[in-house]
C-alpha positions as CSV (number, residue, x, y, z in Angstrom):
1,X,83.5,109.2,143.2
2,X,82.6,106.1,141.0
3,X,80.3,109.0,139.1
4,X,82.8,110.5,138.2
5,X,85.5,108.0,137.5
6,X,82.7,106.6,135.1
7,X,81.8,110.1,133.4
8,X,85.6,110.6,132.6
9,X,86.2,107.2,131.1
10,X,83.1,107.9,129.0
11,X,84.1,111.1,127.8
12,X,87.5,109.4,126.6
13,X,85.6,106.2,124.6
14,X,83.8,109.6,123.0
15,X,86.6,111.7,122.4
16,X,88.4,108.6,120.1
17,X,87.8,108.9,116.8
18,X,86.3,106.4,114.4
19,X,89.0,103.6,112.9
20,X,88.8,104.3,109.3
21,X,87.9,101.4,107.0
22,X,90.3,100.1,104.9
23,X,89.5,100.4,101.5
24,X,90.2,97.3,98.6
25,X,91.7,97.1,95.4
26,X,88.2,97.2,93.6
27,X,86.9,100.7,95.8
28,X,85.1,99.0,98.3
29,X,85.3,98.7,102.0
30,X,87.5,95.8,103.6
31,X,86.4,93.9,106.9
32,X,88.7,90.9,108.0
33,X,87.0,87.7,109.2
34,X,89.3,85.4,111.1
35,X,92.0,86.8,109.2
36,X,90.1,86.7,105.8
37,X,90.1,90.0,104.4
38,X,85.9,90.8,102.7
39,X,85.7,93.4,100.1
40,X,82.1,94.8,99.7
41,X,81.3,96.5,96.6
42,X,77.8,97.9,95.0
43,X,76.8,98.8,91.5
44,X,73.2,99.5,90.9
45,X,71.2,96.7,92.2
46,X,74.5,94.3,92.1
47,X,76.6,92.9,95.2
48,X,80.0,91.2,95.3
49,X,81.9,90.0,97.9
50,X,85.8,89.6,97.0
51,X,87.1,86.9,99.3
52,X,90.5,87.2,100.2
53,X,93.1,83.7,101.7
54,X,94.2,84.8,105.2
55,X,97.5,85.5,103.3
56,X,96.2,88.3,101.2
57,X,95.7,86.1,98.0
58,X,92.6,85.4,96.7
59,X,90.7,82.7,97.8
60,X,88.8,80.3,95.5
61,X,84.8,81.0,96.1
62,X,83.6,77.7,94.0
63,X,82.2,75.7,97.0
64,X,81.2,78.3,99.0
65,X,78.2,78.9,100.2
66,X,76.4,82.3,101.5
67,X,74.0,85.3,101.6
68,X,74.3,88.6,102.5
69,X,71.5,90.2,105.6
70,X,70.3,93.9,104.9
71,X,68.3,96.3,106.9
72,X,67.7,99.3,105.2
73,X,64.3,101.8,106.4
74,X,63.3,99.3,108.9
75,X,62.9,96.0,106.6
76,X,65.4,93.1,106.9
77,X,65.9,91.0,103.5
78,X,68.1,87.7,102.7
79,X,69.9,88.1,99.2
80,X,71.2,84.4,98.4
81,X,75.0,84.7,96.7
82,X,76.3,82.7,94.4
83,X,80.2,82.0,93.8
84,X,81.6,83.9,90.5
85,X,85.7,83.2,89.5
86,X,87.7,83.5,90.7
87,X,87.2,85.0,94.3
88,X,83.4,86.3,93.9
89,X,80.4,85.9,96.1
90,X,77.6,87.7,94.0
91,X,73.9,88.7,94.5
92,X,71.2,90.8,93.1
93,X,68.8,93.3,95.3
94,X,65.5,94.0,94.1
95,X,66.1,98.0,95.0
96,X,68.8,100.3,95.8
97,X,70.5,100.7,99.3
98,X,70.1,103.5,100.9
99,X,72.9,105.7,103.4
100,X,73.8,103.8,106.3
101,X,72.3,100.4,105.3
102,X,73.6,97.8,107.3
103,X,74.8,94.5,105.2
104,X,76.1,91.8,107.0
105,X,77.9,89.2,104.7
106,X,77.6,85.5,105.8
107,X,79.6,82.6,104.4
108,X,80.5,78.9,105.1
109,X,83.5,77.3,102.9
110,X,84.3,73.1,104.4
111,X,83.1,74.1,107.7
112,X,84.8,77.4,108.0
113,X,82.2,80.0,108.6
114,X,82.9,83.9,107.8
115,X,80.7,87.2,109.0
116,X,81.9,90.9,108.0
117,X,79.4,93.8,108.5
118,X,79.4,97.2,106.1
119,X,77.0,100.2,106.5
120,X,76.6,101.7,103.3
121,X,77.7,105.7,102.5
């Protein structure tokens, strides 16, 4: 009986579909962080991070601190970011992401840490 109790409640995890990701104001995905909302967004071989206040403003970058984790085909690489005006955390990869890369953004700001997670399309 268990069996089967077990069976049904997986088929019903499986049968909900995928939350969609909320999309920011500058085209890339949005993951909150203890109420912070993280825009992740990619051009070429550049990576920002817009940091948003837990009340939707921006929030000022200029003593934050961070780096952003990346596996992509199997390798794992640190890219250190820097904080650009006025809500910015910016880096530089030495090659392209691929599909489904996973980047996991990592920040401290006067003791207040922050983590988001994006997989790249």
């Amino acid at each position: 009986m268990r069996k089967y109790i077990f069976l049904a409640f997986i088929a019903a995890i499986a049968a909900v579909p995928p939350l969609a990701q909320t999309k920011g104001s500058n085209g890339g995905p949005v993951v909150k962080s203890q109420g912070h909302p993280i825009e992740f967004v990619r051009k070429g071989l550049d990576i920002v991070f817009y940091v948003g206040d837990d009340d939707g403003s921006p929030l000022s970058t200029k003593d934050m601190r961070g780096r952003a984790t990346i596996q992509d085909g199997g390798k794992t690489v640190t890219v250190p970011l820097a904080p650009a005006s006025p809500n910015m955390m910016a880096g530089k990869l030495q090659v392209e992401l691929t599909p489904k890369a996973i980047v996991v953004f990592s920040a401290s700001l006067h003791g207040h840490s922050l983590t988001a997670r994006y997989t790249t399309e």
